[in-house]
N, C-alpha and C positions, 0 to 999 in steps of 0.2 A: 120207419125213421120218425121216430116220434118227438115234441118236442122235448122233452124229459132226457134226453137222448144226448138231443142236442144241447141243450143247459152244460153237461159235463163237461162240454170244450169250449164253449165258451168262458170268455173272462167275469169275474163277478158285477155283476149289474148289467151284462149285455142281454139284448134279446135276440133272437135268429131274426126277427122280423128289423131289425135294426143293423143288418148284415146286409148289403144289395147285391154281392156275390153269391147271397144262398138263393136267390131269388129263382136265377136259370136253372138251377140242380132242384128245388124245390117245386116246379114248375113240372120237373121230367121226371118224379117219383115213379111212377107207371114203368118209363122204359130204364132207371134204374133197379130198378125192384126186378125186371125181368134178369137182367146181368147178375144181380145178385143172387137170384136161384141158379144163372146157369155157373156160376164160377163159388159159391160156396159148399165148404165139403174138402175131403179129401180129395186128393190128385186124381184116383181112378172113378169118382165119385164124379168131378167136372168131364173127366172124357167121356162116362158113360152119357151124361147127359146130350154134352153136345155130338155125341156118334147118332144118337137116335135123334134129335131136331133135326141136323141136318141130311140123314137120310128120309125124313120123312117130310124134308120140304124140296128134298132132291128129282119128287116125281111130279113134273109140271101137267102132263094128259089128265093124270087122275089125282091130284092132290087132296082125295080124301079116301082112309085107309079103315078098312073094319080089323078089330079087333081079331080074327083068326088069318087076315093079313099082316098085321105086324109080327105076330109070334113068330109065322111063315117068313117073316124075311130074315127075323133075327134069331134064330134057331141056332144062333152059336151063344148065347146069351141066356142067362140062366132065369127061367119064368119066374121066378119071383122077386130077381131082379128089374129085371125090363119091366113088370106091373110096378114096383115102386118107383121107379124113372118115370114111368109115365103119368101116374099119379102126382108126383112133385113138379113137372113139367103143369099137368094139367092145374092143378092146384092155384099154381102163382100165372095163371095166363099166358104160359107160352103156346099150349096146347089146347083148341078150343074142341068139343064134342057136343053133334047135334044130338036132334031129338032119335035118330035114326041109330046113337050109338055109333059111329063111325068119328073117327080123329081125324083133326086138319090145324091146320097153321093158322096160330093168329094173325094179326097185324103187326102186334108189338114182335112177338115168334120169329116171323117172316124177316120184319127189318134187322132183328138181331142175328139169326144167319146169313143173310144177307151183308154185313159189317162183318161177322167171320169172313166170310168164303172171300172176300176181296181183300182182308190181311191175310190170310192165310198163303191167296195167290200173289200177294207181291213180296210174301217170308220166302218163298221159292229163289230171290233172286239177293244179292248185295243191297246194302243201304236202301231195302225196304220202305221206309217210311217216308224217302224224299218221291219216290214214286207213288205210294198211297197216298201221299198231300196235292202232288200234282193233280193225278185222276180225281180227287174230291173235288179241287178247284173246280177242277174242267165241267164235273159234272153240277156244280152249281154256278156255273157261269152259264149252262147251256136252261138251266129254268131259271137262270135272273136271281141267283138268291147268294151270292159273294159276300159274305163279311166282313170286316176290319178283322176280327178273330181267328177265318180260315186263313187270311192272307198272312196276320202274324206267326202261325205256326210253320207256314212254308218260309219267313225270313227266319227262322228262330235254327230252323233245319242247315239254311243254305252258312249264314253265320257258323255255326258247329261247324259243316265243313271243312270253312274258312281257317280256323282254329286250328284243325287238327290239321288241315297241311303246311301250314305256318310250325307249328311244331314238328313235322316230319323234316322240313327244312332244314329248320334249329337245329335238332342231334345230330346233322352230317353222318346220319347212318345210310347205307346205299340199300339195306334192308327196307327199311322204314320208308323212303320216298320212293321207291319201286313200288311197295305196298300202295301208297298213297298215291301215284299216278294210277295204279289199276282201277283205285275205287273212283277216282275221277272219270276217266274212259266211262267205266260202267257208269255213270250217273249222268253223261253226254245227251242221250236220246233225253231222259228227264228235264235238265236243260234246255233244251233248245224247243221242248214243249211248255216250257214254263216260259219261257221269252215270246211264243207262239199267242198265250195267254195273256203274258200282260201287256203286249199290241194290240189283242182285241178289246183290251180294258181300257187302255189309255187312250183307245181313241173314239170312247164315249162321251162325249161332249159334259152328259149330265152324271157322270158319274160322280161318287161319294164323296167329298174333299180326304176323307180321314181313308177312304180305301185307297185312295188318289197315292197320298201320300205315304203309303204303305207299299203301295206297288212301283214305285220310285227306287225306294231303298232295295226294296227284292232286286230293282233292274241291276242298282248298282253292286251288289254282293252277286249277282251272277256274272257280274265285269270283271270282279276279282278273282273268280275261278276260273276264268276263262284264261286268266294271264297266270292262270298257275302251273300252267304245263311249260310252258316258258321259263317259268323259275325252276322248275323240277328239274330239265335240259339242263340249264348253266351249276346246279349242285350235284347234278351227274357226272359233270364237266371235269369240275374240281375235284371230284372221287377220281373219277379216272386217270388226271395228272400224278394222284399220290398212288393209285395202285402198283403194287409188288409182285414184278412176275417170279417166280420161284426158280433159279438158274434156265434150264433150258427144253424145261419139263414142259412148259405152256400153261403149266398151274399159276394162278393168280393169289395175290393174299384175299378175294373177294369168293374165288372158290372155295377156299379154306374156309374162311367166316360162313360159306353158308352151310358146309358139309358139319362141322360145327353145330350151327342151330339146329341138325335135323337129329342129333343125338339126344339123349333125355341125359338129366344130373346126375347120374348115376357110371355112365360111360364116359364121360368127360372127368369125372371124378379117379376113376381108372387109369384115363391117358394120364392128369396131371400129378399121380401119385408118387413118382420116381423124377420127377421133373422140379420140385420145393423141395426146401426144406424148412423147418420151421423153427430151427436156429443156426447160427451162423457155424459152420462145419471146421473153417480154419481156425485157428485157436488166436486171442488178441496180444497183438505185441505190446500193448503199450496202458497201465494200469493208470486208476485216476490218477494218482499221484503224482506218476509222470509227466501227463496232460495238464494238471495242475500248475506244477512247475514249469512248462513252459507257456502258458496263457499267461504265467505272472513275471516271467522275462520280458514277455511284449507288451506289457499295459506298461513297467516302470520305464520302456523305452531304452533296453538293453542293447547297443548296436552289435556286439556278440551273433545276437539271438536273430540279425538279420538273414536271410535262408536265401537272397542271390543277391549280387552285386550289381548294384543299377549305372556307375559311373562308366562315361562313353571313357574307349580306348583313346590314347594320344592322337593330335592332329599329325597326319604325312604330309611332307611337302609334295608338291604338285611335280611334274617334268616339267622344263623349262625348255629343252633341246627345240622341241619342235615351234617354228613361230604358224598363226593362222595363216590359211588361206588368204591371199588377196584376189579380190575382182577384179577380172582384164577387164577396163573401163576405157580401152584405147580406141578402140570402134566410137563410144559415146563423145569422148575428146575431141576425136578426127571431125565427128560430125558438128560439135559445137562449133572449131574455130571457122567450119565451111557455113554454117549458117549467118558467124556473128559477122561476116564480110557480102552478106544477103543485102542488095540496094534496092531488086525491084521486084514485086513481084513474080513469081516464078509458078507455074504447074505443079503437082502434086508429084506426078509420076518421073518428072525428068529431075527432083531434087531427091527422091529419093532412089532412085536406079542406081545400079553400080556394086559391082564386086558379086552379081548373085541373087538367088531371090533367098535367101539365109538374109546376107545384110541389109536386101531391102524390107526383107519384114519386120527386122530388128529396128531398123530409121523410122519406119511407119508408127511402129508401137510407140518410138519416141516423142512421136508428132502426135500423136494421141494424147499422151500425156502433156505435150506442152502447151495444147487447148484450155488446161487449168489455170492458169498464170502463174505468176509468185505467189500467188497467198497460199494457194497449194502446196506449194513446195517449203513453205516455209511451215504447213502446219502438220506435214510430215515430217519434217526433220531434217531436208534437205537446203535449210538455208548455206552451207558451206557445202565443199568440195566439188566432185566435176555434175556430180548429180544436181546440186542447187545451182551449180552456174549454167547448165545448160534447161532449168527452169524457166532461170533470169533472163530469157532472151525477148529480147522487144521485137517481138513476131504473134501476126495472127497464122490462126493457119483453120482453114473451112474445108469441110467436107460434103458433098452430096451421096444422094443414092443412088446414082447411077454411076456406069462401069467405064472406061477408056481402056480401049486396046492400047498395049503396048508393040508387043511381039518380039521386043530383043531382052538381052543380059537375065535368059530364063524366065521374064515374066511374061503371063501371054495375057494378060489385061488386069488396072485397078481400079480403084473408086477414085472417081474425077473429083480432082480436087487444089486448094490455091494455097500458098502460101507466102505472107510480105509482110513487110517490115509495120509495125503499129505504128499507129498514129499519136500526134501529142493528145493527151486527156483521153484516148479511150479503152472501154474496159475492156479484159480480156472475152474473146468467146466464152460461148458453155461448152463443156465436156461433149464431146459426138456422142457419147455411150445414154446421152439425155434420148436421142433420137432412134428408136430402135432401125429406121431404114436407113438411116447417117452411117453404121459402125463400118469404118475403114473397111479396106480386103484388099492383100493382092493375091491374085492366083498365078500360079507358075505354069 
């Protein structure tokens, strides 16, 4: 990586040394320069490389190998391949050999299969890389060596997430957020290791401000994944009110859609062959000309050209025969004119007794009502007829919570209670229904 190299990407008048981004990459030439020999080349060209490092740092007892041992291991490999492998391995420092003529793993060697074998083993499983970031974390959190940079890659991870279930959402596809709660599930143990971690970060007193504040935002993006199974449940919810069971098959239109996805274009293209058409098959009744002429009936405002009649039919007269319902209000009558001859005082139970416990409850309810005084009656509507005159009555009438036996004319006990003639200047009681342990009763 020479600077000459570097000049061509650069802008004119920059230097690399005036870039403070090249600085870390510049810094790590050695173990870039190693990745560069192992991944430049043809396809079978990087596998053969890394098939032979990592078998040859796979033996930990004896990790150093002579020359009529590796043939022996790789004997499925063509000898003049394998000595150019090992030679370009050797060449650029992956592969170090002593004076002894035996092969072993570098440093720089070692750490770069070492970075294979732990992506390789977390490619084994779904969203890979949220679990390779955790495990890095972990393991630079356990030598004290966290950066603001490792920690940005795991927010940069958990955000994408975010993203992409928020968009499974959006489509109201039942495909799509089934998908997307799986890879959540699968990402759960990651999770809940990443939260494991940044407890034991944040409750370092002397920890980084800028890592501080880095692992904050991580907390909070793994708050929002956590309430995404939650959101996943309520757009499942709504799939399911719309789904189509097929008569009485038990087929769903969700079955359908998925036996569907499992066909390739080519057999979908088959079903839907005899199913279109790709013009319209009835023949048109009606030419521009026609359509013409009638679009220009309706703009000049041709009443002609109107196509239904909006005008209501004539008014029917009504039946007159029958006259309303009138209210038996003779019960209320009877009881007015027995009131408005009220001089003294009287008991609750001995004014309203008589004829039944029907008309003493009917009396009672009246006396309820006549706790409101006139203004009541007048702001209901009852200032005339026998309804407002038996409003009008200069009567208090009090009730308690407690019960008097009767025992005759069907009642067997009511709420104790008084009723007498008002005084000059005072106002009427309040409604009993104010008092919940006040409200009248009689019981039969």
């Amino acid at each position: 990586m020479s600077e000459a190299f570097l000049t061509d990407f650069l802008a004119p008048g920059v230097d690399a040394d005036e870039v403070p981004e090249l600085a870390a990459l510049s810094s790590a030439r050695p173990l870039l320069d190693a990745f560069i020999t192992l991944f430049r080349g043809t396809e079978a060209e990087v596998l053969m490389r890394l098939l032979v490092l990592r078998e040859i740092g796979r033996e930990a007892d004896a990790p150093r190998w002579a020359p009529e041992a590796l043939r022996a291991r790789f004997t499925y490999l063509d000898a003049v391949k394998l000595e150019t492998v090992l030679k370009r391995l050797r060449d650029n420092a992956l592969l170090a050999i002593g004076e002894d003529g035996h092969y072993a793993l570098s440093d720089i060697g070692r750490n770069a299969v070492a970075a294979i074998a732990m992506l390789l083993r977390f490619g084994e499983e779904e969203d890979a890389e949220l679990g390779f970031l955790t495990a890095q974390l972990a393991g630079l959190q356990a030598v004290g060596g966290i950066t603001a940079e490792s920690l940005g890659h795991l927010l940069s991870k958990l955000n994408d997430l975010t993203w992409h279930f928020e968009e499974a959402i959006a489509s109201g596809s039942e495909f799509r957020i089934l998908d997307a709660r799986r890879r959540l599930s699968a990402n759960g143990r990651w999770l809940e290791r990443g939260t494991e971690l940044l407890n034991k970060l944040l409750a370092d007193p002397e920890v980084d401000f800028d890592i501080a504040r880095i692992a904050q935002r991580i907390g909070l993006a793994q708050s929002r994944l956590a309430r995404a199974d939650a959101a996943f449940q309520r757009a499942l919810n709504k799939i399911e009110a719309q789904r189509v069971t097929l008569g009485a098959s038990g087929i769903s239109s969700s079955d359908v859609a998925g036996w569907l996805r499992s066909l390739d274009a080519g057999v979908i293209a088959g079903l839907a062959q005899e199913a279109f058409a790709t013009v319209p098959e009835l023949p048109l009744l009606a030419g521009g000309h026609e359509l013409l002429d009638r679009a220009e009936a309706l703009l000049v405002g041709d009443g002609g050209a109107r196509v239904a009649e909006l005008a209501l039919p004539p008014p029917d007269a009504a039946a007159t025969e029958l006259a309303p319902q009138a209210e038996d209000l003779r019960l209320l009558e009877h009881f007015t004119r027995r009131l408005d001859t009220l001089a003294q005082p009287q008991p609750l139970h001995q004014v309203v007794a008589g004829g039944g416990f029907a008309p003493a409850s009917y009396r009672l309810s009246l006396l309820a009502l006549l706790a409101d005084g006139v203004d009541a009656g007048a702001q209901n509507g009852h200032d005339s007829g026998p309804v407002g005159s038996f409003m009008r009555l200069p009567l208090e009438v009090e009730f308690s919570a407690t019960l008097t036996a009767v025992g005759a004319d069907e009642i067997a006990a009511m709420t104790l209670g008084e009723i007498r003639p008002r005084r000059a200047g005072h106002a009427p009681a309040p409604h009993p229904a104010s008092h919940p342990a006040a409200q009248p009763s009689v019981q039969a």
